[in-house]
C-alpha positions, 0 to 999 in steps of 0.5 A: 261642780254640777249643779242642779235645782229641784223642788219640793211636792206636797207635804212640805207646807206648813203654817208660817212658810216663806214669812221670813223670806218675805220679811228679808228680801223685797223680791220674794215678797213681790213674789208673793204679791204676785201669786196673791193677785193671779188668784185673786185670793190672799193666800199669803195670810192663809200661809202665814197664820193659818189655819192650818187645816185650810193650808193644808187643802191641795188646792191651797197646798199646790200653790203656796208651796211653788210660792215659797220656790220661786221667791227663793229663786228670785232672791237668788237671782236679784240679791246674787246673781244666781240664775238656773242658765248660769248655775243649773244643768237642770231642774226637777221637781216632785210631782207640783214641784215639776210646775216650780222647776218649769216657772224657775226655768222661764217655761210658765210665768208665775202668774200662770203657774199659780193658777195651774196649780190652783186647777190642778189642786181643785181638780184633783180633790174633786177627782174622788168623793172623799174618804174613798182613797187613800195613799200609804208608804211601804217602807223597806222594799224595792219598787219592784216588790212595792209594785207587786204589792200593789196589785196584788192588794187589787187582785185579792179584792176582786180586781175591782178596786185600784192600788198602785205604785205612785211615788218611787221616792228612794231604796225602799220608800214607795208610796202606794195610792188607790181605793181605800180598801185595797191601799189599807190591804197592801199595808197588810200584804207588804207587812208580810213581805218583809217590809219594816213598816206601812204607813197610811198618809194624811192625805185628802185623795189618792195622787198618781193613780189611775183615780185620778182621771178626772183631774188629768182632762182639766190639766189638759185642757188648763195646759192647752191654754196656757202660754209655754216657752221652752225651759232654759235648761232641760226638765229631768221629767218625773214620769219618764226621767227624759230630759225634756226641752220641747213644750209640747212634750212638757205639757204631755208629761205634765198631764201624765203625770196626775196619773202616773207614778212619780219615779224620783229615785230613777230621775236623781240617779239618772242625773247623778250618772249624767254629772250632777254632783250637787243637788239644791233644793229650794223651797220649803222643807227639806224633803228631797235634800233628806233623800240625795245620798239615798239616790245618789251616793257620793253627790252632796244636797244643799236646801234654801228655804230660809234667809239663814240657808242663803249665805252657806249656799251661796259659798257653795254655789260659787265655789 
C-alpha cells in the first residue's frame, strides 16, 4: 500500500469542528492552544459555538480549517506513531489545504502557517468589493468544455469582465470564478452546452481568478517573510501537479496559486499513476475523500477527522 495525505480547502468549516478532538486527545488540543496564541484571537470559541456566520468569513474559515488538520496530524503522530515520512509518499492540498499539507510535512511551523493563512483569508476578501464576484459549479462537463464556457461568458460581455475556470475538482466538476455578471452568464451558456446543472456558491469572493491580484502581492510578501524548510516528503502542487521539495519554488507555486486554477482531478490522478493506492484525508469533512474513485478508479479513500474515524484508519495504516 502507497499512501498519501491530503487536506481539505474551504467549504469544510462548520460550527463545532475539531471540538471532539480536542475533548479526546491532549495533542490536538495543544494544537489549538497553539493556533489561538499565534493569532492572538480565540478562534477555538469561534469554532466551537459559532456564530456561524463569523466562521464562515475566509480570514476565520483558512485558519481554523488547517486547525482541525493538523491536530488530526498530531495525534497521529503522538498517540500512533504515525508520521508523514514513515507513512506518506506525499502530500496534497486544495487550495488552503496545500498550507496544512506544507505545516504537516515540517515546511512552515504551525504558528507560522495560522498567521498565513489569516494573510491570505483578509487578503483575499479585501481583493474584491463585495457583491461584485462570484463563483459557480458547472456540473456535468469536462475541463475543457468548462474552460470555453468560461470565456465565452467573457466574450459575450464585451471581453471586459472575468470568468475563468478555478477549480477542476473531478470528471465534470469545475468551478468557475470571476465577475458577478459573467459567472452567473456562464451558468446560463453551460446549461445550454449540456451540463445537468450550474450552481452559484455561497462564497464571499471570487477565488483563483485573475480578481484576485491584489491577495497574490500580500502572499508574496507574507511568504518572502516566513521561515520555509524543505517538506519532508514532496508536495503534489495544485497549480502544476509538479512534485515539489524546494522552498523556493513552494513559495512561487503557493503565490500562484491565489490566481490560478486548482487543478486537483489532474494532481490525484498524477498520484495514482505515480503508485499511490490510498488516499487519507485529514481534516474536517469529507470533501476529497467523496472525490478519490472519481479521479482515481481503483485507489481507496480513507478520511480522519473525528476520535470515532482514528482506529478504523489506524488498521489500515499499518496494515
Amino acid at each position: 500500500m502507497s499512501i498519501a495525505f491530503t487536506f481539505p480547502g474551504q467549504g469544510s468549516q462548520k460550527v463545532g469542528m475539531g471540538k471532539e478532538l480536542a475533548e479526546n486527545f491532549p495533542a490536538a488540543k495543544a494544537v489549538f492552544d497553539e493556533v489561538n496564541d499565534a493569532l492572538d484571537q480565540k478562534l477555538t470559541v469561534l469554532m466551537w459555538d459559532g456564530p456561524g456566520d463569523d466562521l464562515q468569513l475566509t480570514e476565520n474559515a483558512q485558519p481554523a480549517i488547517m486547525a482541525v488538520s493538523m491536530a488530526v496530524m498530531r495525534v497521529l503522530e503522538q498517540e500512533f506513531g504515525i508520521t508523514v515520512e514513515n507513512t506518506a509518499k506525499f502530500v496534497a492540498g486544495h487550495s488552503l489545504g496545500e498550507y496544512s499539507a506544507l505545516a504537516a510535512a515540517g515546511t512552515f511551523s504551525l504558528a507560522d502557517t495560522a498567521r498565513l493563512l489569516k494573510i491570505r483569508g483578509r487578503a483575499m476578501q479585501e481583493a474584491t468589493p463585495v457583491g461584485t464576484g462570484a463563483m459557480a459549479a458547472l456540473l456535468g462537463l469536462d475541463f475543457e468544455a468548462a474552460v470555453e464556457v468560461a470565456q465565452q461568458a467573457a466574450q459575450d460581455l464585451g471581453g471586459d469582465e472575468v470568468c475563468q475556470a478555478a477549480n477542476d475538482n473531478a470528471p465534470g466538476q469545475v468551478v468557475v470564478s470571476g465577475s458577478k455578471a459573467a459567472v452567473e452568464r456562464a451558468c446560463v451558456i453551460a446549461k445550454e452546452k449540456g451540463a445537468k446543472r450550474a450552481i452559484l456558491l455561497p462564497v464571499s469572493a471570487p477565488f483563483h481568478c485573475s480578481l484576485m491580484a491584489p491577495a497574490a502581492d500580500a502572499m508574496a510578501e507574507a511568504l518572502a517573510n516566513v521561515e520555509m524548510h524543505s517538506p519532508k516528503v514532496p508536495l503534489v502542487a495544485n497549480i502544476s501537479t509538479n512534485q515539489l521539495t524546494d522552498p523556493i519554488k513552494i513559495s512561487r507555486s503557493l503565490v500562484t496559486q491565489v490566481t490560478g486554477t486548482v487543478r486537483w482531478r489532474e494532481s490525484v490522478g498524477k498520484m495514482a499513476d505515480d503508485g499511490i493506492t490510498t488516499f487519507v484525508e485529514l481534516g474536517a469533512g469529507k470533501v476529497l475523500t467523496g472525490m478519490v474513485r472519481r479521479n482515481a478508479p481503483g485507489a481507496k479513500g480513507l478520511a480522519i477527522g473525528m476520535p470515532d474515524d482514528f482506529e478504523k484508519a489506524i488498521a489500515e495504516l499499518k496494515v
